[in-house]
N, CA, C and O atoms as a Tripos MOL2 file, in Angstrom:
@<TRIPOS>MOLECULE
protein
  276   275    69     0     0
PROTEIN
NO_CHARGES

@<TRIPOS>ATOM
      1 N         -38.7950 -255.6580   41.3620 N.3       1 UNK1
      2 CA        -38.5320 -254.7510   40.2590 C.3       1 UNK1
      3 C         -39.8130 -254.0630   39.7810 C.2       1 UNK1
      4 O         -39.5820 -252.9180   39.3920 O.2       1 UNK1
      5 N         -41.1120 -254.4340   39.6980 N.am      2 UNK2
      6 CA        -42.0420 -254.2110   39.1760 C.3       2 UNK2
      7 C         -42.1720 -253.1490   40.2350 C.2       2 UNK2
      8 O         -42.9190 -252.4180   39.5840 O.2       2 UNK2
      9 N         -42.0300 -252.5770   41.2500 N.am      3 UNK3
     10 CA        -42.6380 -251.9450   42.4430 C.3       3 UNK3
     11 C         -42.1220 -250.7170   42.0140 C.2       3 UNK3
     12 O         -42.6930 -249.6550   41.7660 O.2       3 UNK3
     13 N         -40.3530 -251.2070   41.9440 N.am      4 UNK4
     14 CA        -39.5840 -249.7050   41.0540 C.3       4 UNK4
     15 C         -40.2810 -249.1720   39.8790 C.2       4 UNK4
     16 O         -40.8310 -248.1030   39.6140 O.2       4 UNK4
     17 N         -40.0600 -250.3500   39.2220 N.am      5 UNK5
     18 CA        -41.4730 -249.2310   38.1730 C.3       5 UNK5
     19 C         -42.6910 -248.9090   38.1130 C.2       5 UNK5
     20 O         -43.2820 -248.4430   37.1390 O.2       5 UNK5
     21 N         -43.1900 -249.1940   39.3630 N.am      6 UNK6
     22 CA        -44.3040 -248.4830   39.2220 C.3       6 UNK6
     23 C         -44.9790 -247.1100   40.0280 C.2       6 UNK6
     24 O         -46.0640 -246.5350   40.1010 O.2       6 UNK6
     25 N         -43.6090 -246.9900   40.5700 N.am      7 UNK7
     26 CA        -43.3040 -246.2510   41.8340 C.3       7 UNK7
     27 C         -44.6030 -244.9240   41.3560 C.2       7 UNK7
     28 O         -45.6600 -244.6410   41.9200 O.2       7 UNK7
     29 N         -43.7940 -244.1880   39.7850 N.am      8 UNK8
     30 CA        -44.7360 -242.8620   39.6340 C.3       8 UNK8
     31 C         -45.7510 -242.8400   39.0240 C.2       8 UNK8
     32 O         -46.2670 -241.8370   38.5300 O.2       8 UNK8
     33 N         -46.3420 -244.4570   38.9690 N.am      9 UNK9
     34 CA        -47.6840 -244.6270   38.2060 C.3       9 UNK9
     35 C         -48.9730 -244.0670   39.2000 C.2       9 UNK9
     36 O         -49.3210 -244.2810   40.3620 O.2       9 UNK9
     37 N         -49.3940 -243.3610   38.2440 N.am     10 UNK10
     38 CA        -50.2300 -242.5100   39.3580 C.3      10 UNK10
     39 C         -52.0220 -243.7220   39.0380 C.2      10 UNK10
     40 O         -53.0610 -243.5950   39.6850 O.2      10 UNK10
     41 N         -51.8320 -244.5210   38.1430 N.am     11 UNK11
     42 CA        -53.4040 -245.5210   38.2420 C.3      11 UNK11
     43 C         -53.1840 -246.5990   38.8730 C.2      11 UNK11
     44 O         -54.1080 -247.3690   39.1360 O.2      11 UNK11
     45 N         -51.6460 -246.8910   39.3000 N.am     12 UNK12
     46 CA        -51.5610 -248.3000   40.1850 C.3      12 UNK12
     47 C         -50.8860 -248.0470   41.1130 C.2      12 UNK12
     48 O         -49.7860 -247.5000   41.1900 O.2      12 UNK12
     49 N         -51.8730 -248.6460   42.2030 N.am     13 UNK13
     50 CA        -51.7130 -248.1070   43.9500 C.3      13 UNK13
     51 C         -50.8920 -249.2680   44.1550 C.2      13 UNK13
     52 O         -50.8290 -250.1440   43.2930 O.2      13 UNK13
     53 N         -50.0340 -249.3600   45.6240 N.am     14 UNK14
     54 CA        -50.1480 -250.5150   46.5200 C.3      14 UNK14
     55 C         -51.4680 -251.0860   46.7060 C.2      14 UNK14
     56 O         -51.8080 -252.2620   46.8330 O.2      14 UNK14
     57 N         -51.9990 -250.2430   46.6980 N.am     15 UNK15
     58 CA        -53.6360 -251.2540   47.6650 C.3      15 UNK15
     59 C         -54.3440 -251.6570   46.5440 C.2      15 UNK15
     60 O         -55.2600 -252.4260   46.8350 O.2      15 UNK15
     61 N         -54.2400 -251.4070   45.3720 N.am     16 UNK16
     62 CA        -55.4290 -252.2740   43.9690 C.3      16 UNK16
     63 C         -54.8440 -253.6910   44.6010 C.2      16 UNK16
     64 O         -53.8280 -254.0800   45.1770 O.2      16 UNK16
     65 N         -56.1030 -254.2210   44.1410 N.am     17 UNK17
     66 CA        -56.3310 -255.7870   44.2700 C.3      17 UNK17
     67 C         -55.6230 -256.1810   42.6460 C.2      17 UNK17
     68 O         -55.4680 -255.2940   41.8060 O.2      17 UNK17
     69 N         -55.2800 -257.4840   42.4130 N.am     18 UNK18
     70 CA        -54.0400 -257.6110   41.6180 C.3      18 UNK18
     71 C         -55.3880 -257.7350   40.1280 C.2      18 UNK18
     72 O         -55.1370 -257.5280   38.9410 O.2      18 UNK18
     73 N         -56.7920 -258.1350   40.7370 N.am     19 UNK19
     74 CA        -57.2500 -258.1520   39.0340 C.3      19 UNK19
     75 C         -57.4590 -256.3600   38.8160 C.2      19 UNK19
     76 O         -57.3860 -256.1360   37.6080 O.2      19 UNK19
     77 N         -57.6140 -255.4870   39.3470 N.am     20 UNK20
     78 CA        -57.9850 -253.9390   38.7410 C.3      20 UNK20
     79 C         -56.3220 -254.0430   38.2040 C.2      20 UNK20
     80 O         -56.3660 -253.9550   36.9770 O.2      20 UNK20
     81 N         -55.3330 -254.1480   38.5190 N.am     21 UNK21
     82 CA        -54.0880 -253.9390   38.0240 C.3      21 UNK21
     83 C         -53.8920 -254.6170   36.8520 C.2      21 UNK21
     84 O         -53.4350 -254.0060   35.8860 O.2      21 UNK21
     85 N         -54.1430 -255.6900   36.7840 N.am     22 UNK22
     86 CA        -54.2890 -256.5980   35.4370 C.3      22 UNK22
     87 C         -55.0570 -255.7610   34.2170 C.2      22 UNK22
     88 O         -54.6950 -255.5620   33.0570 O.2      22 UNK22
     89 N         -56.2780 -255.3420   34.9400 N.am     23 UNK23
     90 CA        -57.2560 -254.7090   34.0600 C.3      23 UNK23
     91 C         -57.0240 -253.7570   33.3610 C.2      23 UNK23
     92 O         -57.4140 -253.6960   32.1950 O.2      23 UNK23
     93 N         -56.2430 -252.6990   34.0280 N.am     24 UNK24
     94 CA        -54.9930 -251.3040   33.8730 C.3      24 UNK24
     95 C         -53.9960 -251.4170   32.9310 C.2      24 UNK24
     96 O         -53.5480 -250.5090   32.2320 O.2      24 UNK24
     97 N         -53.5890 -252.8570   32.9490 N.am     25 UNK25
     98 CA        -52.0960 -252.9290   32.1710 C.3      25 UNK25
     99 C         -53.0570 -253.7710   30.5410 C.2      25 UNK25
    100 O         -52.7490 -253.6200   29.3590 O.2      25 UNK25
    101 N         -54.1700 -254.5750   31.1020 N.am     26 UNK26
    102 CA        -54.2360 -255.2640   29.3400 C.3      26 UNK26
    103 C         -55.4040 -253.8880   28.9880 C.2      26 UNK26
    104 O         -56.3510 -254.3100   28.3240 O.2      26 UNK26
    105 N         -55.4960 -252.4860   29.2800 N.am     27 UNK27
    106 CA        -56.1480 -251.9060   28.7570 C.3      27 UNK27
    107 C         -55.1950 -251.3620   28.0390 C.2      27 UNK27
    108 O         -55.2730 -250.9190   26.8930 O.2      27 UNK27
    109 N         -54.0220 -251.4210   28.9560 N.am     28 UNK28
    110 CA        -52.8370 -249.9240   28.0130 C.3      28 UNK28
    111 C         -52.6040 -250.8350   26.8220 C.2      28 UNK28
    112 O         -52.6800 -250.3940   25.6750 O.2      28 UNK28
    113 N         -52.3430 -251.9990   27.0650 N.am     29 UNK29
    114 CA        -52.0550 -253.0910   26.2680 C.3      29 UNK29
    115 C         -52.9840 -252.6320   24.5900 C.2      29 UNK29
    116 O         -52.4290 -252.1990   23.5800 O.2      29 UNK29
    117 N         -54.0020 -252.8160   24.7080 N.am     30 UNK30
    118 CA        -55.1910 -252.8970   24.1690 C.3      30 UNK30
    119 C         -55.0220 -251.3220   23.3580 C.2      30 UNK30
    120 O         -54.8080 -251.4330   22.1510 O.2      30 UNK30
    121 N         -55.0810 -250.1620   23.7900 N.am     31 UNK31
    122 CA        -54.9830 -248.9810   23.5920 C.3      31 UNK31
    123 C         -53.2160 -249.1040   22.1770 C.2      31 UNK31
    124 O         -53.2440 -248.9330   20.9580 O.2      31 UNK31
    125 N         -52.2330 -249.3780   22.8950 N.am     32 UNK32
    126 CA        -50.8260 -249.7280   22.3890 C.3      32 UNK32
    127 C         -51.2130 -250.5200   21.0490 C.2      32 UNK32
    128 O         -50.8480 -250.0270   19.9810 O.2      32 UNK32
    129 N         -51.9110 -251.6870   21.0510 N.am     33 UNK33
    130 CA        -51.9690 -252.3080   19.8920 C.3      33 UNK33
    131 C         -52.3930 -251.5130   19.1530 C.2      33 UNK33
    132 O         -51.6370 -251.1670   18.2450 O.2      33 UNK33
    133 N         -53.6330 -250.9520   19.2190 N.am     34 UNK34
    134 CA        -54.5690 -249.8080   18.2630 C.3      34 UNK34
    135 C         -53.9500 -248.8240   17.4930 C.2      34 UNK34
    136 O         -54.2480 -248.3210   16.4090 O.2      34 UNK34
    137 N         -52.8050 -248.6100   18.4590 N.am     35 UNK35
    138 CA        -52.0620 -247.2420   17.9140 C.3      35 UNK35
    139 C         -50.8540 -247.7020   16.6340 C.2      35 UNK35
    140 O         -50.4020 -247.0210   15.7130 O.2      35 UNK35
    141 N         -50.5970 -249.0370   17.0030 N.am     36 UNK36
    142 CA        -49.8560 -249.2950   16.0400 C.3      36 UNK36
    143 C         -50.7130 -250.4730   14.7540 C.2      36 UNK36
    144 O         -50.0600 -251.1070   13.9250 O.2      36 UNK36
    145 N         -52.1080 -250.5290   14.8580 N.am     37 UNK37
    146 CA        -52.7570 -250.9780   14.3360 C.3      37 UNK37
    147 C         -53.0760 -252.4250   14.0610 C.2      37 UNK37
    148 O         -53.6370 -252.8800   13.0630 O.2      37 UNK37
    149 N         -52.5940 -253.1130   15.1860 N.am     38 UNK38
    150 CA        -53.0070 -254.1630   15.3760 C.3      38 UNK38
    151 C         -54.2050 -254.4230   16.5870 C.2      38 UNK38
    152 O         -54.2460 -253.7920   17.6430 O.2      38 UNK38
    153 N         -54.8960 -255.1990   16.2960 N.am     39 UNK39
    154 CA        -55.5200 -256.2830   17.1890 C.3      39 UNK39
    155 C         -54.9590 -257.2710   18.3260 C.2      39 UNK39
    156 O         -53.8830 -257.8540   18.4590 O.2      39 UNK39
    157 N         -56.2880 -257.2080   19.1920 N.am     40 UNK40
    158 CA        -55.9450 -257.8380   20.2600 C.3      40 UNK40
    159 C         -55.8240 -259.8240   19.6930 C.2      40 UNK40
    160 O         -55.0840 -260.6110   20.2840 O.2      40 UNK40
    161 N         -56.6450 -260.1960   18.5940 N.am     41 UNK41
    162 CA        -56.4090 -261.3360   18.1960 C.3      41 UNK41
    163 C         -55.1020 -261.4380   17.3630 C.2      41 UNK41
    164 O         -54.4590 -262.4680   17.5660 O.2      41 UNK41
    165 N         -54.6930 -260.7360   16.6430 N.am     42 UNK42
    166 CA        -53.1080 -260.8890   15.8820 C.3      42 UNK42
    167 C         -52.3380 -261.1880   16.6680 C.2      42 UNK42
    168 O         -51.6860 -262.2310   16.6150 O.2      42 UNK42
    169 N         -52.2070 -259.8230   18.0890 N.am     43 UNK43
    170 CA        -51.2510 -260.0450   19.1740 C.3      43 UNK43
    171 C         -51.3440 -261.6760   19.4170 C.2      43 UNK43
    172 O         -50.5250 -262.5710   19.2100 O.2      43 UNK43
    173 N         -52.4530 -261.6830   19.8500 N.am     44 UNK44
    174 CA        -52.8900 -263.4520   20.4400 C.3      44 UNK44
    175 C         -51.9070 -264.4330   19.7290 C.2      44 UNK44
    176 O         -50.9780 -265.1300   20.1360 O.2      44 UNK44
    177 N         -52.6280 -264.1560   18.1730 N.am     45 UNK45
    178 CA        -51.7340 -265.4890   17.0730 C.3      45 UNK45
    179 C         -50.1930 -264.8530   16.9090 C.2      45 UNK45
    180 O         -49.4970 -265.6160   16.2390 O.2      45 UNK45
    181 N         -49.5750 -263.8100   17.2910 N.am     46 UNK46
    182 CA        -48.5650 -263.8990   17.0130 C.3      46 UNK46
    183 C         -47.4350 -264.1870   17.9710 C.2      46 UNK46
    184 O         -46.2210 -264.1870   17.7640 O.2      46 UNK46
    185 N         -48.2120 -264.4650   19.2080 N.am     47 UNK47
    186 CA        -47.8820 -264.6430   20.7320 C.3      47 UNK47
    187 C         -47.4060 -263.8470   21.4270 C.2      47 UNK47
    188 O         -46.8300 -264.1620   22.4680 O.2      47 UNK47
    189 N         -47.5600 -262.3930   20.9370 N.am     48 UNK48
    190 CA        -47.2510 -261.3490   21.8850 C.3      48 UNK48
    191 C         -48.1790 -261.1090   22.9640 C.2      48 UNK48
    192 O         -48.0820 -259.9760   23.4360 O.2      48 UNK48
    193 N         -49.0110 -261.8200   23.4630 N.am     49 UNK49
    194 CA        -50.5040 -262.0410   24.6140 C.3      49 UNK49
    195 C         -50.4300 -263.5070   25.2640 C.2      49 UNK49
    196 O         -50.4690 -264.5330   24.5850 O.2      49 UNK49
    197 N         -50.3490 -263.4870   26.2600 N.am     50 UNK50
    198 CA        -50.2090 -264.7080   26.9350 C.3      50 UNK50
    199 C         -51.9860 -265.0030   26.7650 C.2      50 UNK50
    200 O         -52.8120 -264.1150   26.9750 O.2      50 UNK50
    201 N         -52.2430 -266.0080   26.4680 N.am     51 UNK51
    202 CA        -53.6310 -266.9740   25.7970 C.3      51 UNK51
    203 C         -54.7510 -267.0900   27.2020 C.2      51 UNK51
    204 O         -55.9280 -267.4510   27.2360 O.2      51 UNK51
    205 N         -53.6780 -266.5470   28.4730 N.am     52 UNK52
    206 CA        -54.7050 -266.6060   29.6300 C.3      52 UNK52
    207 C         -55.2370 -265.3910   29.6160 C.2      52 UNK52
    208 O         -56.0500 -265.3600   30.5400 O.2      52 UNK52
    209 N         -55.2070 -264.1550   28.9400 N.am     53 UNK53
    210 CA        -55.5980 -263.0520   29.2540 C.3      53 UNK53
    211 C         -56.4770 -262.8670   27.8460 C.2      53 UNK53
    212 O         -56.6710 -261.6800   27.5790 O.2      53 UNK53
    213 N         -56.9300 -263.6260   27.0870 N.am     54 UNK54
    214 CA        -57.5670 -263.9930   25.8120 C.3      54 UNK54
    215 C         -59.1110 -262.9430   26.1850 C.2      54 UNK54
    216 O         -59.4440 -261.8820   25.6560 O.2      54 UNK54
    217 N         -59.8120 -263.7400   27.2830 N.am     55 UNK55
    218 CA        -61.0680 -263.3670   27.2850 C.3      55 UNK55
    219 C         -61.5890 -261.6290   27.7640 C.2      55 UNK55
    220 O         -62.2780 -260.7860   27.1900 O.2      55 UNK55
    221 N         -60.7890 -261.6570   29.2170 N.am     56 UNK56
    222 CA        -60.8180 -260.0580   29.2780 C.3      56 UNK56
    223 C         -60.1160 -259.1490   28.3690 C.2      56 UNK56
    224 O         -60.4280 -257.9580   28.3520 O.2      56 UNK56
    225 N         -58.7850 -259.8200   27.2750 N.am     57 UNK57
    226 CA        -58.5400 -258.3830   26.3760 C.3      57 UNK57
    227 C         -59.6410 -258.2870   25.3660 C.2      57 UNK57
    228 O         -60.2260 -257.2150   25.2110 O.2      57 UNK57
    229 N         -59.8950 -259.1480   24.8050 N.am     58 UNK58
    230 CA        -61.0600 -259.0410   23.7960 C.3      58 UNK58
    231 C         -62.2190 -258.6340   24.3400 C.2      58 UNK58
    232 O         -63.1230 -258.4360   23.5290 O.2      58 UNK58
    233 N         -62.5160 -258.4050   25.7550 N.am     59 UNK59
    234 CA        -63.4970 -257.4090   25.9570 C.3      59 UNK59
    235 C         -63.4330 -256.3410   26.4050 C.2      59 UNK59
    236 O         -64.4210 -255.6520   26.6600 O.2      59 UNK59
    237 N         -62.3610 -256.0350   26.5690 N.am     60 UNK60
    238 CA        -61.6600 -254.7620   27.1550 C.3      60 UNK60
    239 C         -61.4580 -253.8000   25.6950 C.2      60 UNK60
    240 O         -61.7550 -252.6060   25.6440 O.2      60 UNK60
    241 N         -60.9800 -254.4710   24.7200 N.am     61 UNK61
    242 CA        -60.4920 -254.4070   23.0220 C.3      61 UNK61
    243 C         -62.2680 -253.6190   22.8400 C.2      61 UNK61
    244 O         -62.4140 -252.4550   22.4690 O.2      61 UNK61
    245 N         -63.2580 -254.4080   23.1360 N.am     62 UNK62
    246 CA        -64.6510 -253.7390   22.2340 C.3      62 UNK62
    247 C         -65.2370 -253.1850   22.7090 C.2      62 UNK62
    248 O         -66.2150 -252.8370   22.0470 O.2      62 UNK62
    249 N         -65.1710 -252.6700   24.1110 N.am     63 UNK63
    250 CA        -65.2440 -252.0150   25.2270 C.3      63 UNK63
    251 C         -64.6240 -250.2890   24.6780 C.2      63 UNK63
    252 O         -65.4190 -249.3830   24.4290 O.2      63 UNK63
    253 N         -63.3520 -250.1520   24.5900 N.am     64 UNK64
    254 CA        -62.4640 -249.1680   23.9390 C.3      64 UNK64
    255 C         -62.8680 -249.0100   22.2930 C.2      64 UNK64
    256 O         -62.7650 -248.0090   21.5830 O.2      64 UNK64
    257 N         -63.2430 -250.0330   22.0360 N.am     65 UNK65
    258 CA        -63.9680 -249.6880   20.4160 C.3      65 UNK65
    259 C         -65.2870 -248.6280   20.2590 C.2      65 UNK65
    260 O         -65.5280 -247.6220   19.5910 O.2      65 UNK65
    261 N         -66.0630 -249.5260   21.3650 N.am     66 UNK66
    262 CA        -67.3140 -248.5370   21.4560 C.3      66 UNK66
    263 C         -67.2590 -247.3350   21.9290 C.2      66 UNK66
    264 O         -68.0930 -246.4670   21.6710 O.2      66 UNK66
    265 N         -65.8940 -247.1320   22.9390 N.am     67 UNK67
    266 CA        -66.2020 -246.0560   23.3890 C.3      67 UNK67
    267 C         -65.2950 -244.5100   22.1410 C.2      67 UNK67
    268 O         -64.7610 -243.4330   22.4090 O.2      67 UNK67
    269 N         -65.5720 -245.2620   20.8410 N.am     68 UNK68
    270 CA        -65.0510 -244.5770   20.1740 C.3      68 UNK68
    271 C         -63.6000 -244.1920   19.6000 C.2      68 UNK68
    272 O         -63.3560 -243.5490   18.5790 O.2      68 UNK68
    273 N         -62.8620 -244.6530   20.3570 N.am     69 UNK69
    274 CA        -61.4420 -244.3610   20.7450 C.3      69 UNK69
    275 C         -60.5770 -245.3930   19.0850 C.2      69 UNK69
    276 O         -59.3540 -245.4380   18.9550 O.2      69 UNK69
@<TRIPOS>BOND
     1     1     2 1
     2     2     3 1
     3     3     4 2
     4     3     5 am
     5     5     6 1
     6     6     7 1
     7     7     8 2
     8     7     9 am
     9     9    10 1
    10    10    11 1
    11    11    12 2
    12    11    13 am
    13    13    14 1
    14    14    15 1
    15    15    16 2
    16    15    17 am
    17    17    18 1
    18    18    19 1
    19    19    20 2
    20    19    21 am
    21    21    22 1
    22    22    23 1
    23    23    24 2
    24    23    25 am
    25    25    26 1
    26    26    27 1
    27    27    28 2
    28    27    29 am
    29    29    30 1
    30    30    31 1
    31    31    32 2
    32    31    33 am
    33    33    34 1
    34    34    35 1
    35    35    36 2
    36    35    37 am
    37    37    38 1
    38    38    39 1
    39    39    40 2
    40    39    41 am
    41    41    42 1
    42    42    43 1
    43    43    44 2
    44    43    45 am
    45    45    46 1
    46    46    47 1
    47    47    48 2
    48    47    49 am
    49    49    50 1
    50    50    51 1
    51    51    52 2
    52    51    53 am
    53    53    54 1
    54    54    55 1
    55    55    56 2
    56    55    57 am
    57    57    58 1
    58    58    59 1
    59    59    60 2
    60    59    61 am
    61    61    62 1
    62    62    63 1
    63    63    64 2
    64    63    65 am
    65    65    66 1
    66    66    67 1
    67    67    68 2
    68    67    69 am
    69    69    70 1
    70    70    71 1
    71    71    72 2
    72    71    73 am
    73    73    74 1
    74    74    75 1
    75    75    76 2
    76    75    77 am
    77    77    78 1
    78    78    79 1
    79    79    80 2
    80    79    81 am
    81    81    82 1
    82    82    83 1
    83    83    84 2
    84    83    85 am
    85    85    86 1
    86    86    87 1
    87    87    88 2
    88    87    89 am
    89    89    90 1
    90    90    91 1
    91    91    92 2
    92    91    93 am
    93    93    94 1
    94    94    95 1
    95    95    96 2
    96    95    97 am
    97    97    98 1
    98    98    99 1
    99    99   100 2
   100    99   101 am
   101   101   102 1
   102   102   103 1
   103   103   104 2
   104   103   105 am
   105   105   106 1
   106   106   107 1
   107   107   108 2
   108   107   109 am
   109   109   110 1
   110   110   111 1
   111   111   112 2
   112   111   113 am
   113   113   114 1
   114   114   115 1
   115   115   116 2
   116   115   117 am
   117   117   118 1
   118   118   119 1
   119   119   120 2
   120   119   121 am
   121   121   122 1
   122   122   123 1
   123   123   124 2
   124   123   125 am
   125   125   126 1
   126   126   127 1
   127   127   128 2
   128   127   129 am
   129   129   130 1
   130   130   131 1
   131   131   132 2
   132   131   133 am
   133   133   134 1
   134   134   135 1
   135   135   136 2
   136   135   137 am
   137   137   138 1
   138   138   139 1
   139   139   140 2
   140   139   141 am
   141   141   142 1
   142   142   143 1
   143   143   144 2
   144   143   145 am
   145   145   146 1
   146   146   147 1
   147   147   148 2
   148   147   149 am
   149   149   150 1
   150   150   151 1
   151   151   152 2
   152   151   153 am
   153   153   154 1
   154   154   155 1
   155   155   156 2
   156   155   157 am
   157   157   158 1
   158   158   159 1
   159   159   160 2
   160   159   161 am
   161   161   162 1
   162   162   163 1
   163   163   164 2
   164   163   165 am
   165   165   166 1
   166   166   167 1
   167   167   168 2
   168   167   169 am
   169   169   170 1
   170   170   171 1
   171   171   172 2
   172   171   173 am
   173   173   174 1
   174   174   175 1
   175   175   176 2
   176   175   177 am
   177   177   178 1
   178   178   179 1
   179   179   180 2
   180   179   181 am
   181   181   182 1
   182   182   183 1
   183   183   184 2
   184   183   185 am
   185   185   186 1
   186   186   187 1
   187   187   188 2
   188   187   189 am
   189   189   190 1
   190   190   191 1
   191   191   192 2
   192   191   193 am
   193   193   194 1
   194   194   195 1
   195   195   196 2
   196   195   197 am
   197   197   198 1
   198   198   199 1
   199   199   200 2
   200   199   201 am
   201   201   202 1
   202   202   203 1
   203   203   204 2
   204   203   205 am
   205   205   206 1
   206   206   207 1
   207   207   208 2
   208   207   209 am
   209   209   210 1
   210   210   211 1
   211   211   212 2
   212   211   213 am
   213   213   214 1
   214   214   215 1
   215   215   216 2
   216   215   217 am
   217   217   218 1
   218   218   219 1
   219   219   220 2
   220   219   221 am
   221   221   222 1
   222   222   223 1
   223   223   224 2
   224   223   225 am
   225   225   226 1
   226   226   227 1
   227   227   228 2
   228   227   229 am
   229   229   230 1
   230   230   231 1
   231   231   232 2
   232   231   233 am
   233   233   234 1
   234   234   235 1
   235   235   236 2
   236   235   237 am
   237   237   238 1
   238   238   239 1
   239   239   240 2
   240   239   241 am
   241   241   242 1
   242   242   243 1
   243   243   244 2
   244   243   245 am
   245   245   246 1
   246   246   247 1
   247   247   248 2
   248   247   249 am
   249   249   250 1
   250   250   251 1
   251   251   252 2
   252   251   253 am
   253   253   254 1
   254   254   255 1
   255   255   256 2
   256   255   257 am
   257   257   258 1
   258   258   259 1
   259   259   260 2
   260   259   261 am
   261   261   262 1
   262   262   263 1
   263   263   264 2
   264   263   265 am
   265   265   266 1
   266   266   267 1
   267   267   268 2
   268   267   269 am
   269   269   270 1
   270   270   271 1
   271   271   272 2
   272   271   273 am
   273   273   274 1
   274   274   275 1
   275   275   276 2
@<TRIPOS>SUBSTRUCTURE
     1 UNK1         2 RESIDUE 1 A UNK
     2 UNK2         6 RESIDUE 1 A UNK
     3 UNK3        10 RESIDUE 1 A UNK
     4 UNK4        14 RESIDUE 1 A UNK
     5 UNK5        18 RESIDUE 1 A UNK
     6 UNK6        22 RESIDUE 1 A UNK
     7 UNK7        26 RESIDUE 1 A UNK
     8 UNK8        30 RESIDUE 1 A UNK
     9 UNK9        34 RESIDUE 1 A UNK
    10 UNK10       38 RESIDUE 1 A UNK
    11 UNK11       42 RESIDUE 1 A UNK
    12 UNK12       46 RESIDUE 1 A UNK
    13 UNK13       50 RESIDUE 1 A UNK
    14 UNK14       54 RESIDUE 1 A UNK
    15 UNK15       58 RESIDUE 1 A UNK
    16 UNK16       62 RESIDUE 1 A UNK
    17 UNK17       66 RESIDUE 1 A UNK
    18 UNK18       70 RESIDUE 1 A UNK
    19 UNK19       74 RESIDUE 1 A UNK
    20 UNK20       78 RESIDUE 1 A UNK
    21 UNK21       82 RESIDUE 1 A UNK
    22 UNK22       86 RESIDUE 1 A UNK
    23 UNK23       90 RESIDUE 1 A UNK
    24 UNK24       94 RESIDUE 1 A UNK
    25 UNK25       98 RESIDUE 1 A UNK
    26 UNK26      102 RESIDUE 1 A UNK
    27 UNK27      106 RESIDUE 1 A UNK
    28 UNK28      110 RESIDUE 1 A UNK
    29 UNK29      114 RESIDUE 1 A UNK
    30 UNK30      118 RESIDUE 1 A UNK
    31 UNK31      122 RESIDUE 1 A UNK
    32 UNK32      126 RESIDUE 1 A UNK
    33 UNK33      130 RESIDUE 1 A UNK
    34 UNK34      134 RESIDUE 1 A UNK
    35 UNK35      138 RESIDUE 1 A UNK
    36 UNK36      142 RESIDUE 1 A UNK
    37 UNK37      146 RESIDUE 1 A UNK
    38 UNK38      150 RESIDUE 1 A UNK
    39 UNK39      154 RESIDUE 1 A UNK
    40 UNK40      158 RESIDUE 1 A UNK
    41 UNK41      162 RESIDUE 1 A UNK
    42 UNK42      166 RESIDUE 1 A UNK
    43 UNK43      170 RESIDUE 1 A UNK
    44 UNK44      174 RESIDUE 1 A UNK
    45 UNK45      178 RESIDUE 1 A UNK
    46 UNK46      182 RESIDUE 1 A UNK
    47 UNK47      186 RESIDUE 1 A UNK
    48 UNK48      190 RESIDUE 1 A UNK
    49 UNK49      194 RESIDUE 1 A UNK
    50 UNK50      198 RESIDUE 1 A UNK
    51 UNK51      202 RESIDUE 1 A UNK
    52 UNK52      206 RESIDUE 1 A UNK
    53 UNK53      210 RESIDUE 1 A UNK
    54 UNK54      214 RESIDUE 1 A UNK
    55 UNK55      218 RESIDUE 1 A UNK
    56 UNK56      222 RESIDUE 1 A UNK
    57 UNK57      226 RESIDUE 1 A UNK
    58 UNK58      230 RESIDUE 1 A UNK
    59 UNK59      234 RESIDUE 1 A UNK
    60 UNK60      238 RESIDUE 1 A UNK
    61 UNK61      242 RESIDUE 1 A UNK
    62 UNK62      246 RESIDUE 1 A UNK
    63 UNK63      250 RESIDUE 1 A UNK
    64 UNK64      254 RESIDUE 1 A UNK
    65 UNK65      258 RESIDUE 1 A UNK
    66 UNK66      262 RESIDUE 1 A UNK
    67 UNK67      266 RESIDUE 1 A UNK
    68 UNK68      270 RESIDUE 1 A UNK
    69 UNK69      274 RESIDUE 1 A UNK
């Protein structure tokens, strides 16, 4: 199912290796929270973030901070 949807994603190939794809989805992730004004730690405590992806969203999160956004 995931393949169907990702058929017209034009940033995720067949050929990405599965962490750049990870990286892609907890950025949109990351971007999504912002817009509705939450944090990547709220998400965390409110368990909308699986606790294994803790360390790269929170640097992905200040990463997108700095870059102004």
């Amino acid at each position: 199912m995931n393949i169907l949807h990702r058929g017209g994603d034009r940033e995720i190939t067949l050929f990405l290796k599965y962490a750049e794809v990870r990286t892609i989805l907890l950025m949109r992730t990351v971007r999504y929270l912002a817009s509705i004004g939450k944090s990547v730690s709220e998400a965390l405590n409110l368990g909308w973030l699986n606790l294994k992806f803790r360390a790269q969203a929170l640097r992905l999160e200040a990463e997108y901070h700095l870059a102004g956004c």
